[in-house]
N, CA, C and O of each residue as an XYZ file, in Angstrom:
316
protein
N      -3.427    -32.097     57.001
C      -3.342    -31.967     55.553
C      -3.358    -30.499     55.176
O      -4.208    -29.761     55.675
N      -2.499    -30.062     54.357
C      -2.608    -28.578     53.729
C      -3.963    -28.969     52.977
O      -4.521    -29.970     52.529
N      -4.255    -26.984     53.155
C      -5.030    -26.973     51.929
C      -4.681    -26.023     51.248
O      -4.895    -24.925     51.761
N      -4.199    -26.033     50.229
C      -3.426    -24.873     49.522
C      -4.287    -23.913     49.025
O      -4.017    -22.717     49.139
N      -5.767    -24.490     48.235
C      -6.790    -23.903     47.794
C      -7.157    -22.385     48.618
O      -7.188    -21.269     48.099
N      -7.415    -22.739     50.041
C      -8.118    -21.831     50.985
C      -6.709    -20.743     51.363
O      -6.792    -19.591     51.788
N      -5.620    -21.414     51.101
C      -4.283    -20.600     51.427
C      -4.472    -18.868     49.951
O      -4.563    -17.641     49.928
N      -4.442    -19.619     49.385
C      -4.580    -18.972     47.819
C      -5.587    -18.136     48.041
O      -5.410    -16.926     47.904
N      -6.732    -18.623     48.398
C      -7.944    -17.850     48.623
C      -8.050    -16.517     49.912
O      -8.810    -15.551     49.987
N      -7.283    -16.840     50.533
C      -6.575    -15.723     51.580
C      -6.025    -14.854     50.758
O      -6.596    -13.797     50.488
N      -4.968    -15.150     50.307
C      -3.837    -14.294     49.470
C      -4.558    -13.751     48.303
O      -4.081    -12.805     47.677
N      -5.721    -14.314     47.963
C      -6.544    -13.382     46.811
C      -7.128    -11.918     47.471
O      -7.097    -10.742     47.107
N      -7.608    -12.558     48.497
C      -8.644    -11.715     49.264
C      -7.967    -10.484     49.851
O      -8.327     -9.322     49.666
N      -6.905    -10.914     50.607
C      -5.577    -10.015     50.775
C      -5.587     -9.053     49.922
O      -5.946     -7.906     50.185
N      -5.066     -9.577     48.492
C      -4.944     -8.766     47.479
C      -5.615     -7.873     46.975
O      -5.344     -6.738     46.584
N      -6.676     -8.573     47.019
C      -8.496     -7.473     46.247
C      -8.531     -6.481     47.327
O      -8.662     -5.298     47.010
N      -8.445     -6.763     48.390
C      -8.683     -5.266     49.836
C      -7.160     -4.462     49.902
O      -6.579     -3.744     50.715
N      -6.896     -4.994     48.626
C      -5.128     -3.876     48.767
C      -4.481     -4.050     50.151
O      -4.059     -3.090     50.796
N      -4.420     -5.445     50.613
C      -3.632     -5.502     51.465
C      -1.890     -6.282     51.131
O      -1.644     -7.400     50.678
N      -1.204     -5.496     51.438
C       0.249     -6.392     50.299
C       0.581     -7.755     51.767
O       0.854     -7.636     52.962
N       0.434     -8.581     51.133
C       1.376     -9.846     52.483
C       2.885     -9.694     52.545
O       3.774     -9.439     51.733
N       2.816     -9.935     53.741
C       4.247    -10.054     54.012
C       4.820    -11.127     53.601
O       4.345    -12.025     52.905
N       6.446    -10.960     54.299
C       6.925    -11.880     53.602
C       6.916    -13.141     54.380
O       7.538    -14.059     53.846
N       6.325    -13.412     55.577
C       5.972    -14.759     56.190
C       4.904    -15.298     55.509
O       4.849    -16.528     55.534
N       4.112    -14.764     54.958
C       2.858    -14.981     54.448
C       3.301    -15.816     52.672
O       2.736    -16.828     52.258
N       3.916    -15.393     52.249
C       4.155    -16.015     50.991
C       5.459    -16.959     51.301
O       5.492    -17.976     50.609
N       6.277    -16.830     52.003
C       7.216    -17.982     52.594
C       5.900    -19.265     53.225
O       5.881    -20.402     52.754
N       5.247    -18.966     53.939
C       3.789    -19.657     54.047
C       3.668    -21.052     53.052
O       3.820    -22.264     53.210
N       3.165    -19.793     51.522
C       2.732    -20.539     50.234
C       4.084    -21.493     50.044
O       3.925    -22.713     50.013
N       5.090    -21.062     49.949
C       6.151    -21.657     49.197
C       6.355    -23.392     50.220
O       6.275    -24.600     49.996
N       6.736    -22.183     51.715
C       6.798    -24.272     52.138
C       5.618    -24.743     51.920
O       6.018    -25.754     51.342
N       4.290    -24.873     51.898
C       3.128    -25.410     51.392
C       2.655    -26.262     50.373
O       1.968    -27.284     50.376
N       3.396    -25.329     49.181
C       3.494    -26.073     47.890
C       4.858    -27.216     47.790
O       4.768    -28.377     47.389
N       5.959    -26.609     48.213
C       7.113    -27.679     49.129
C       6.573    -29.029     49.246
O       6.374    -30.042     48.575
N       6.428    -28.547     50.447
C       5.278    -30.014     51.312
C       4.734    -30.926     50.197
O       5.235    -32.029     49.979
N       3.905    -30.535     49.639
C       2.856    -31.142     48.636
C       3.564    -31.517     47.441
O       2.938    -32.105     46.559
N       4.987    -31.212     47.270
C       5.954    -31.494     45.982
C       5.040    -30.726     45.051
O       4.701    -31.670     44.337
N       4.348    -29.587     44.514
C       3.891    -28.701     44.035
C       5.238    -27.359     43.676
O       5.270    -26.277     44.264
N       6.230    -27.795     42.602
C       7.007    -26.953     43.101
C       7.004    -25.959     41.978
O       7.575    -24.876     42.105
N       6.529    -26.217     41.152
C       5.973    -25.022     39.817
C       4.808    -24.335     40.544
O       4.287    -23.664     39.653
N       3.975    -24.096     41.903
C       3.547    -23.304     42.413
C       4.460    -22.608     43.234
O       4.377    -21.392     43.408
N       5.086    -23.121     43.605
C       6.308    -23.050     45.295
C       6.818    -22.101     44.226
O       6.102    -21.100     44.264
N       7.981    -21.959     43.054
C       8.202    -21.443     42.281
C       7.604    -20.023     42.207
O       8.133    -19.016     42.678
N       6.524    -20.078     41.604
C       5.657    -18.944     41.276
C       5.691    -17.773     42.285
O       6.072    -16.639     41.996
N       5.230    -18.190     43.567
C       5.134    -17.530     44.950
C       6.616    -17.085     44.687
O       6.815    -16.065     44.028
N       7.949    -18.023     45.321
C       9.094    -17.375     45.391
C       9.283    -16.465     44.249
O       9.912    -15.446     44.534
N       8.739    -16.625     42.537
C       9.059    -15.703     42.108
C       9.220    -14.412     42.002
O      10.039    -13.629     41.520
N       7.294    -14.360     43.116
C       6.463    -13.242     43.323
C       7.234    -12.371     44.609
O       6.551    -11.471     45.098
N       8.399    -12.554     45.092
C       8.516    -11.689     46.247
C       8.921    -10.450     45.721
O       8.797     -9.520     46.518
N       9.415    -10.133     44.500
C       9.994     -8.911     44.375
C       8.700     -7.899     44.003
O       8.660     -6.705     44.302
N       7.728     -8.588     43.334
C       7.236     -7.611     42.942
C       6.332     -7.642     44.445
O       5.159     -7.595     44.072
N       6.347     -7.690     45.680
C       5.703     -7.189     46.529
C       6.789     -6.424     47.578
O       6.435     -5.855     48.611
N       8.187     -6.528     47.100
C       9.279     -5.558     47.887
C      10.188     -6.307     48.337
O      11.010     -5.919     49.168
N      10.163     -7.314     47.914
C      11.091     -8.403     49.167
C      12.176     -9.115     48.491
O      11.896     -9.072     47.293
N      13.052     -9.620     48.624
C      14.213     -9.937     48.202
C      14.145    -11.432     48.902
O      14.076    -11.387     50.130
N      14.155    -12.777     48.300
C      14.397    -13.712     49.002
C      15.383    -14.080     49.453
O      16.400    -13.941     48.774
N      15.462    -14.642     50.660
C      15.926    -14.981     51.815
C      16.877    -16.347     52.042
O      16.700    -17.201     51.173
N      17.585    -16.586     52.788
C      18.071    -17.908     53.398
C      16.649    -18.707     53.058
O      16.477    -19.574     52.202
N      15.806    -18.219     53.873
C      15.044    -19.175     54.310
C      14.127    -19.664     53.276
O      13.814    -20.852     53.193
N      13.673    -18.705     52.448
C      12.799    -18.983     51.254
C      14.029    -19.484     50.480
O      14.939    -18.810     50.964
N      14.276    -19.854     50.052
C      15.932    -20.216     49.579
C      15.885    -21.606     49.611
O      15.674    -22.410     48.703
N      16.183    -21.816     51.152
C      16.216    -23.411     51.641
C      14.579    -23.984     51.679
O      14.556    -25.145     52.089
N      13.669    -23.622     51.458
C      12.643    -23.945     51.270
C      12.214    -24.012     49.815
O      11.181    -24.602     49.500
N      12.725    -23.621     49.233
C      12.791    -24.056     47.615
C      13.338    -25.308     47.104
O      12.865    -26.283     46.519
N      14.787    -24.868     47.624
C      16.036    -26.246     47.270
C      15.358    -27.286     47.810
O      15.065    -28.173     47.008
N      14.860    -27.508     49.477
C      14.210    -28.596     49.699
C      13.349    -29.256     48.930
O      13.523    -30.459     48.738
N      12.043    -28.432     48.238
C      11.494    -28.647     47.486
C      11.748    -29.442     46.072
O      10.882    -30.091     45.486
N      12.915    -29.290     45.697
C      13.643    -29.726     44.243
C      14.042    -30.846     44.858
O      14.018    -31.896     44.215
N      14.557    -30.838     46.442
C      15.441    -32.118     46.171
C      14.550    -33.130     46.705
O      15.027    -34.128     47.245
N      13.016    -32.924     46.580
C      11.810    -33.667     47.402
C      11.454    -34.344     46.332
O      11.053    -35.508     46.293
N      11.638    -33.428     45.255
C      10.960    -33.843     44.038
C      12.044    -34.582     43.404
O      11.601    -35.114     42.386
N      13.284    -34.838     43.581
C      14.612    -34.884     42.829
C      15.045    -33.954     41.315
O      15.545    -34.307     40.247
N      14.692    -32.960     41.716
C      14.727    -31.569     40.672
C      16.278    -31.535     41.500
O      16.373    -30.720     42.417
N      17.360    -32.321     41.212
C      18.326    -31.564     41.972
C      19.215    -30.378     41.392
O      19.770    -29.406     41.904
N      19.101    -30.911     40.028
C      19.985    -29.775     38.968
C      19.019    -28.481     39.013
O      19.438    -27.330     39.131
N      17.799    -28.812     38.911
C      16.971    -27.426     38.237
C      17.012    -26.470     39.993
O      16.906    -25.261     40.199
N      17.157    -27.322     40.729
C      17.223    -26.242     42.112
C      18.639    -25.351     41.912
O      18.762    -24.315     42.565
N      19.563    -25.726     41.114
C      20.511    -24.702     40.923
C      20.519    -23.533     40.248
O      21.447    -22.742     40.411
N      19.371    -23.240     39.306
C      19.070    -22.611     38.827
C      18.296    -21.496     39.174
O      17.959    -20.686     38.311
């Protein structure tokens, strides 16, 4: 079972010690929230890559769309 809670709680902690995550680390969150059909979190995270330097990916990409089409968000994954 994920636990997204303790995932989050990493990525806080990360944050407060000024450590920036990479981008496996928030690809991480996104399939996570995926998984869990959580995709207005999954969302959020993918939103968040730029402002930590990163440009999303194939892969964060297809881990989104999956997400929409888990949820049957199939239109809003085009967006």
């Amino acid at each position: 079972m994920l636990n997204m809670e303790s995932s989050e709680a990493v990525l806080n902690t990360m944050l407060q010690n000024r450590v920036i995550p990479d981008l496996e680390t928030i690809a991480s969150l996104i399939h996570g929230y995926c998984e869990l059909g959580d995709i207005i979190n999954a969302r959020r995270h993918f939103d968040s890559l730029p402002s930590f330097g990163f440009r999303p990916d194939i892969i964060t990409y297809n881990m989104l769309l999956d997400g929409y089409f888990m949820k049957s968000y199939i239109f809003k994954g085009r967006s």
